[in-house]
C-alpha positions as CSV (number, residue, x, y, z in Angstrom):
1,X,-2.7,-28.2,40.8
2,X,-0.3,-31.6,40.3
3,X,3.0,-31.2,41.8
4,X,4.7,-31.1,39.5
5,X,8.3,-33.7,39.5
6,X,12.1,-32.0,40.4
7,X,10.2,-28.5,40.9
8,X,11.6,-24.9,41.7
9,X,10.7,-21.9,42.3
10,X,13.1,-18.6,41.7
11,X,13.4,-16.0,44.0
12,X,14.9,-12.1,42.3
13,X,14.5,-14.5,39.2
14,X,14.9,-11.5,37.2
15,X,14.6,-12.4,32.9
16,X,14.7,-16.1,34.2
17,X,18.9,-17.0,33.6
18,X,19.2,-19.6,35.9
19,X,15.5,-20.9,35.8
20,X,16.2,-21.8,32.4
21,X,19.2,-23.1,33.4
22,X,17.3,-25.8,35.4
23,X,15.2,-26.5,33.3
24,X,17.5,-27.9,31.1
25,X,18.6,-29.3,33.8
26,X,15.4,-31.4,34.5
27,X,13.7,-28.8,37.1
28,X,10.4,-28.0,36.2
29,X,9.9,-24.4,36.9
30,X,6.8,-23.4,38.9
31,X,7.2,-19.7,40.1
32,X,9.9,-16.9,39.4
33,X,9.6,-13.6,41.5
34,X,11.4,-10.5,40.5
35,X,10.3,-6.3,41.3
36,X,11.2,-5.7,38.1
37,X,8.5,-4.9,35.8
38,X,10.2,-5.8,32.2
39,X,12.2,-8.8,33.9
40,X,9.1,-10.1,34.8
41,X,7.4,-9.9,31.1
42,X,10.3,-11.4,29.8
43,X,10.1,-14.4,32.3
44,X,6.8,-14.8,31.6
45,X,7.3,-15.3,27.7
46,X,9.8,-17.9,28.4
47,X,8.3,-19.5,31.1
48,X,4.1,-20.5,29.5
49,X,4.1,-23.0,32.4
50,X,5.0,-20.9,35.6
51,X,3.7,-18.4,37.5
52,X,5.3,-15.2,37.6
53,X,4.7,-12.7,40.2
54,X,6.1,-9.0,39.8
55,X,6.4,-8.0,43.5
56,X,8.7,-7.0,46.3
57,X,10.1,-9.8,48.1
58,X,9.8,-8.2,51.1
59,X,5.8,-8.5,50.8
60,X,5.7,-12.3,49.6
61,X,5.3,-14.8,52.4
62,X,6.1,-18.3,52.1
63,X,2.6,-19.4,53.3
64,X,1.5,-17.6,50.5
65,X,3.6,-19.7,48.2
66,X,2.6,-23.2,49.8
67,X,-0.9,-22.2,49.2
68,X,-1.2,-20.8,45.5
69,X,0.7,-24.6,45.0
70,X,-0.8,-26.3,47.2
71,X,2.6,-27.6,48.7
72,X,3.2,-28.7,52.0
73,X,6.3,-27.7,53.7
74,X,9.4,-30.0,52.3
75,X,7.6,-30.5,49.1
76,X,9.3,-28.1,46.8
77,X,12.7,-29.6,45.5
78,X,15.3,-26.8,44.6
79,X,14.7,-22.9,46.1
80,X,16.7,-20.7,43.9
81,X,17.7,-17.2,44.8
82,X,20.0,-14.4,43.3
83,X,19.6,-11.5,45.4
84,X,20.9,-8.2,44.2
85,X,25.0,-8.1,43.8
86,X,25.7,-4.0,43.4
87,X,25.9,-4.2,47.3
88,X,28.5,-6.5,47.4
89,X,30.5,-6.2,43.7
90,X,34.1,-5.1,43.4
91,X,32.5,-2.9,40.8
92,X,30.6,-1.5,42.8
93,X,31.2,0.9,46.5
94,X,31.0,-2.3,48.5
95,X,28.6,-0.3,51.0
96,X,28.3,-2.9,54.1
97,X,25.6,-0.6,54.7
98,X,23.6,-0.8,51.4
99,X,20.0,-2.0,51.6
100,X,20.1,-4.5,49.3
101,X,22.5,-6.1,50.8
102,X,19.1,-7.3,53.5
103,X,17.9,-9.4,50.9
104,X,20.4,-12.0,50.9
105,X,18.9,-12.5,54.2
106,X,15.6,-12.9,53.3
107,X,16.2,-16.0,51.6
108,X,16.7,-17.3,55.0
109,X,12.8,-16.7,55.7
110,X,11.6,-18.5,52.5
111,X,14.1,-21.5,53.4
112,X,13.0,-21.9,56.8
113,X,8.9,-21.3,55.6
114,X,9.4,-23.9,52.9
115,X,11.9,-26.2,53.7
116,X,12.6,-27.2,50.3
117,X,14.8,-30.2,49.6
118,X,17.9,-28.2,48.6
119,X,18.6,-24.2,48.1
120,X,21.0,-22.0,46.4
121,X,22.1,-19.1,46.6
122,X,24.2,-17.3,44.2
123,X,26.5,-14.1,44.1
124,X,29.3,-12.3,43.4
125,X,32.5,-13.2,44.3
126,X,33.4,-10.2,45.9
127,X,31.4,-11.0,49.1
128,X,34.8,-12.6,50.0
129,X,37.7,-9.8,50.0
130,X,37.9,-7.1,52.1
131,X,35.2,-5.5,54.2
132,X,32.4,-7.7,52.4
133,X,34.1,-10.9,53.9
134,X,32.5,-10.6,57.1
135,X,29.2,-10.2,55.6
136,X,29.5,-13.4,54.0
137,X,30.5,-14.8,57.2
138,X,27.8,-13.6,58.6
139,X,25.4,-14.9,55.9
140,X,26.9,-18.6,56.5
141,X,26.6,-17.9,60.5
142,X,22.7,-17.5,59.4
143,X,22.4,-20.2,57.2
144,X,23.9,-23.1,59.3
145,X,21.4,-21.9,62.1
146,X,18.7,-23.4,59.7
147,X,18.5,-27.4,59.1
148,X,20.6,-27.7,56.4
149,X,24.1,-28.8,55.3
150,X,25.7,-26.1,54.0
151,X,28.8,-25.7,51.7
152,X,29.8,-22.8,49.0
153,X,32.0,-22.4,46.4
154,X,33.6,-20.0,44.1
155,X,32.9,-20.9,40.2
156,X,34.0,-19.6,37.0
157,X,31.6,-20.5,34.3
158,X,34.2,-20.6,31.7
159,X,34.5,-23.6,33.2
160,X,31.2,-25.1,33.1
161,X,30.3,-24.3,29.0
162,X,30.1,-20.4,29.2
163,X,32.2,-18.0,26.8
164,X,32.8,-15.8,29.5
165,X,34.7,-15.4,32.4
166,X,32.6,-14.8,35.1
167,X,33.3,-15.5,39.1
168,X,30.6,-16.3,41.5
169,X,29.9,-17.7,44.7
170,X,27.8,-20.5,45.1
171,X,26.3,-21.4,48.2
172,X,24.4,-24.7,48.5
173,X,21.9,-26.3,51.5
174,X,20.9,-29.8,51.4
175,X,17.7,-30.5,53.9
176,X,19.4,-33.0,57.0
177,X,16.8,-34.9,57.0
178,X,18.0,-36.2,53.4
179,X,21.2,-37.6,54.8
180,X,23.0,-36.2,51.2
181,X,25.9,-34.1,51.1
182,X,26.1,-30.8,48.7
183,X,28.3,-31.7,46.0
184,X,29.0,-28.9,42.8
185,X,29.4,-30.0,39.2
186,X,33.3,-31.1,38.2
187,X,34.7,-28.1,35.8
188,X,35.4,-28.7,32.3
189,X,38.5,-28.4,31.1
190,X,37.6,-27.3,27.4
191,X,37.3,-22.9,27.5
192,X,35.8,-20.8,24.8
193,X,37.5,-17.7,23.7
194,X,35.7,-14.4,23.1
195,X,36.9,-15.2,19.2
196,X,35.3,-18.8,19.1
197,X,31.8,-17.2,19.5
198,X,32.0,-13.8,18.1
199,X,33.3,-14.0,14.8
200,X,34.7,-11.4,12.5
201,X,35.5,-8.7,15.8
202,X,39.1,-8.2,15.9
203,X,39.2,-6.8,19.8
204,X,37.4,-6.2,22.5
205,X,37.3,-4.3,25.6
206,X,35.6,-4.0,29.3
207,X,35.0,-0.1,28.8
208,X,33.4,1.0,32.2
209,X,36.4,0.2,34.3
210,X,39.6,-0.3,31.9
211,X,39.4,0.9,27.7
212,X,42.4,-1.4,26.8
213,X,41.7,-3.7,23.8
214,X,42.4,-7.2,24.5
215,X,42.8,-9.4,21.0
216,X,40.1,-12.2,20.8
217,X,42.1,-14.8,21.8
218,X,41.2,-14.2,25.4
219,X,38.8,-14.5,27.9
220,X,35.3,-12.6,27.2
221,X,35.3,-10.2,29.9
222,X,32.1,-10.3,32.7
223,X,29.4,-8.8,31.0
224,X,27.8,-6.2,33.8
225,X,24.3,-4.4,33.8
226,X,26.0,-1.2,32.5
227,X,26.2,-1.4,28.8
228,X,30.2,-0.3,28.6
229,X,31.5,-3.5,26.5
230,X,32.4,-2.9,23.1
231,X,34.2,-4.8,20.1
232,X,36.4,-3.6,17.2
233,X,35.3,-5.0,14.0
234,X,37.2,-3.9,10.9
235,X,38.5,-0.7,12.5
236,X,35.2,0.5,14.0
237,X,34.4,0.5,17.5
238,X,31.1,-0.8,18.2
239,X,28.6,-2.2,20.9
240,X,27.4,-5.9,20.7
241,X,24.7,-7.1,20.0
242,X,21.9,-8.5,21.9
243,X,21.5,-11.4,20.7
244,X,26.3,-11.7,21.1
245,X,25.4,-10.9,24.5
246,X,22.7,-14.1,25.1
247,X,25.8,-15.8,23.2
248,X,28.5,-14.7,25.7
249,X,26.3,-15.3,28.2
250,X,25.1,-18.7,27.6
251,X,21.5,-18.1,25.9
252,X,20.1,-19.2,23.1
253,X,19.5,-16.6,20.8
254,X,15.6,-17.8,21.0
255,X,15.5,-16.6,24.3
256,X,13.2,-13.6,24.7
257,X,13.9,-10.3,26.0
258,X,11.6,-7.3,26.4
259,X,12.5,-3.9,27.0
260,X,15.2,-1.2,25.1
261,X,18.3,-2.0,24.0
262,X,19.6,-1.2,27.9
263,X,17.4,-3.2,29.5
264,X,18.2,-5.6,27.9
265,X,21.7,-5.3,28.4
266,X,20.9,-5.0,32.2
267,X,18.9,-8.3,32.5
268,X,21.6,-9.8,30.5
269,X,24.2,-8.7,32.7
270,X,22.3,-9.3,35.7
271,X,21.1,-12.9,34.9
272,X,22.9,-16.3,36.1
273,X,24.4,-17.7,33.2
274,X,22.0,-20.9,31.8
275,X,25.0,-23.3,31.3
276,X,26.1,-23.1,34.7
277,X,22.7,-23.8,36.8
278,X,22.2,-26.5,34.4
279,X,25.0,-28.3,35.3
280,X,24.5,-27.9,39.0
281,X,21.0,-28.9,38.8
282,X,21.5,-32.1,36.8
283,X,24.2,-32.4,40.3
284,X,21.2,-32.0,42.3
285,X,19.0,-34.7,40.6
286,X,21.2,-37.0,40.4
287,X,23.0,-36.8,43.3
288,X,20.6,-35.9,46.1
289,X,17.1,-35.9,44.8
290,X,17.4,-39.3,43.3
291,X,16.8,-42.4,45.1
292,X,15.7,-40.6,48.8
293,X,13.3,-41.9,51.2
294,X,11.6,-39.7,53.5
C-alpha cells in the first residue's frame, strides 16, 4: 500500500466528524476505529478510501496498525482521538471513577507505538472545573512524559464557522524531533445565529437540562447525544431534523448517517464538529508538516 501524503488515522472516530473535518483540511484519511457498530457503517460510507475497523480499543495494538499500512514508526502525520466525554461532561455525574474515563489514557499507547508527527486530542471542556481538573492534570502529567511538545486549549466552534456554541478542549503534541511549536487556528470573528441556518423556527430550547425558549437570535445551544433539543415553528413544538442537526453541527447535508432517528442524533451529538478540525488541520499543514526535514 502507497503512503499515502498528510495521512491520519482516527481513534473513537465514531460517524467520522472530525475525519471529515481533515479531510477538507488536506489529510488524507487512512483508518477510523470506533466500538460502535452503526458509527462504523456510517464511517465507512463516507470514507470509500479508509479502512474502518469496528473494535475495542483496548484490543488494537499499534503494531498492528504499522503493519496493515505498512508504516514505520514516525510515518503517520496527524493521530486523532476523541475518547468518550460522558465521564468527564458537566452534563453528565463527573464520576473521576468512571471507566471510560481510561481511555483518554490509551491514546498515550498509540502515541508512544506510532510516534506520528503530531496528535490531538479532543474533549469536553468540563475536564477543567471542579473535581475533573485534576484528571486533566493528570492527563498532561502523562502526555509531556512522551516526546512531544504539548499545549491545549479551550475552543468554541462558533468561532471557527460552526452555528453552534460548543466548548472543547483541545490538546495538541508536536513530535520534538520536528523542532515546530503547536499553534491552533486564529478564531473568526463572524458568528452564526441559530436563526441564520434554521429558517422559519421562531424558538428554540436545550430541553434535557433547562425548557426555557430562547428566540433565534442567539446562540444554537450544544447539541448532546440525548435527543432533548427542540424548536417552535408556528406555534408547534417540534424536534429537528436530521439533516438541521448536520446543519448546526457543521455537516453537509450529503453526509451519510445510518441508524434510527436516535442514533442518529447520538453520532451527531457525539461527533467533532467538521468546521473546526478543518481549520486546525489546514494549521497543521501549513505550519508544521510543511517544509520539515527529518
Amino acid at each position: 500500500m502507497s503512503l499515502r501524503q498528510n495521512n491520519f488515522i482516527s481513534l473513537f472516530s465514531g460517524c467520522g466528524g472530525s475525519s471529515y473535518g481533515y479531510r477538507k483540511g488536506g489529510f488524507s484519511d487512512l483508518l477510523g476505529i470506533d466500538q460502535n457498530p452503526v458509527s462504523c457503517e456510517s464511517y465507512g460510507l463516507n470514507f470509500p478510501n479508509a479502512e474502518v475497523w469496528n473494535r475495542d480499543i483496548k484490543k488494537v495494538s499499534p503494531k498492528e496498525i504499522l503493519t496493515k499500512f505498512g508504516l514505520k514508526k514516525g510515518e503517520l502525520d496527524l493521530l486523532d482521538s476523541s475518547p468518550p466525554c460522558q465521564g468527564f461532561s458537566i452534563a453528565g455525574k463527573r464520576e473521576i471513577l468512571d471507566t471510560r474515563n481510561e481511555l483518554f489514557l490509551h491514546t498515550k499507547r498509540f502515541i508512544t507505538g506510532l510516534l506520528p508527527k503530531v496528535f490531538i486530542i479532543e474533549n469536553v471542556d468540563g475536564l477543567l472545573h471542579g473535581k475533573m481538573r485534576g484528571v486533566f492534570n493528570h492527563i498532561i502529567e502523562e502526555l509531556e512524559k512522551t516526546p512531544y511538545r504539548i499545549k491545549w486549549k479551550s475552543l468554541n466552534s462558533i468561532y471557527y464557522g460552526v452555528p453552534q456554541s460548543r466548548q472543547r478542549i483541545i490538546i495538541m503534541g508536536v513530535r520534538k524531533d520536528l523542532k515546530k511549536e503547536p499553534i491552533f487556528p486564529e478564531r473568526e470573528n463572524y458568528i452564526q445565529y441559530i436563526g441564520d441556518v434554521i429558517p422559519n423556527i421562531q424558538f428554540h430550547s436545550r430541553g434535557q437540562f433547562d425548557k426555557r425558549l430562547k428566540s433565534v437570535d442567539s446562540l444554537a445551544y450544544t447539541i448532546t447525544k440525548t435527543p432533548s433539543m427542540f424548536f417552535v415553528e408556528n406555534g408547534e413544538k417540534r424536534k429537528p431534523t436530521i439533516d438541521e442537526l448536520k446543519i448546526l453541527q457543521g455537516f453537509p447535508k450529503s453526509f451519510k448517517l445510518k441508524g434510527t432517528y436516535n442514533e442518529k442524533w447520538g453520532m451527531i451529538g457525539n461527533s467533532v464538529p467538521p468546521p473546526l478540525t478543518e481549520r486546525i488541520g489546514r494549521v497543521i499543514i501549513k505550519e508544521i508538516l510543511s517544509n520539515i526535514s527529518l
